[in-house]
C-alpha positions as CSV (number, residue, x, y, z in Angstrom):
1,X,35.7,0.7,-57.2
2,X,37.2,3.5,-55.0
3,X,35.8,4.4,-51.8
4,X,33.8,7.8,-53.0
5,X,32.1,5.6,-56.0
6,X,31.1,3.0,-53.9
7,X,29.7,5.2,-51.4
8,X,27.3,7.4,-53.9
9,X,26.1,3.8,-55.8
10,X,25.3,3.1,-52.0
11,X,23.2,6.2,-51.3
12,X,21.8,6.2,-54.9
13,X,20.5,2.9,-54.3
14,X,19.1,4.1,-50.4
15,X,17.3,7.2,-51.9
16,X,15.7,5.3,-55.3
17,X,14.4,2.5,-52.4
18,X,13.4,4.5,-49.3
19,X,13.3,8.1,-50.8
20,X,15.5,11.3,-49.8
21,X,14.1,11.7,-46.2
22,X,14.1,7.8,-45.0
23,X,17.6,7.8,-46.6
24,X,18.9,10.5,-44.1
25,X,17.0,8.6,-41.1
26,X,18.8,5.8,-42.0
27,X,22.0,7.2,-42.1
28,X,21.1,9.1,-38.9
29,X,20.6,5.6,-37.6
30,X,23.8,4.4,-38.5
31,X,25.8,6.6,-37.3
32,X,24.2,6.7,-34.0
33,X,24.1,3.3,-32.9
34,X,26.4,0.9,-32.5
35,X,26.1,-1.2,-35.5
36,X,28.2,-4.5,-36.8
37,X,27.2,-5.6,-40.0
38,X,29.1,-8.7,-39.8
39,X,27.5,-10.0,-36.8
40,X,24.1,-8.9,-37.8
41,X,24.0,-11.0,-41.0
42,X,25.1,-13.6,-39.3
43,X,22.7,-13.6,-36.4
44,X,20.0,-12.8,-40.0
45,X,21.0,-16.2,-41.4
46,X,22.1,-18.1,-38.1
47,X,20.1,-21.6,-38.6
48,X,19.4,-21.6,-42.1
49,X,20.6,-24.3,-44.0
50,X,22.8,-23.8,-47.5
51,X,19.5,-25.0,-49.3
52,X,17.2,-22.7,-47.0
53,X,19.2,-19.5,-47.9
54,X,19.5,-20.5,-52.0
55,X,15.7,-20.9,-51.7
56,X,15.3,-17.3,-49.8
57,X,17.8,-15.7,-52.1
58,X,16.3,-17.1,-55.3
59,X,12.4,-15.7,-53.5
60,X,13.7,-12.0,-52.7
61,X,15.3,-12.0,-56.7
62,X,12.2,-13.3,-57.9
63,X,9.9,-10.7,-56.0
64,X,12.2,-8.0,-57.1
């Protein structure tokens, strides 16, 4: 997948989720403050267990 397709899948999935306006906050957002990714998923799972994230994974697929 090339950069421009993975970049419109990205933002098709933002608007159908938050809508047109909470899309362009977000990316507002983004682009204004310092953000690593990296570091905050791993600060998002820091402590859980292999087991604990499976279980939390399976939940959010579930609920989805």
């Amino acid at each position: 997948m090339n950069d421009k397709l993975l970049a419109k899948k990205g933002i098709d999935v933002l608007v159908e989720n938050l809508g047109k306006v909470e899309t362009e906050r977000f990316i507002t957002l983004i682009l204004r403050e310092p953000f690593d990714y990296t570091e905050w998923q791993s600060d998002l799972f820091s402590g859980m267990s292999g087991d604990e994230l499976y279980e939390a994974t399976v939940e959010y697929s579930d609920a989805t």
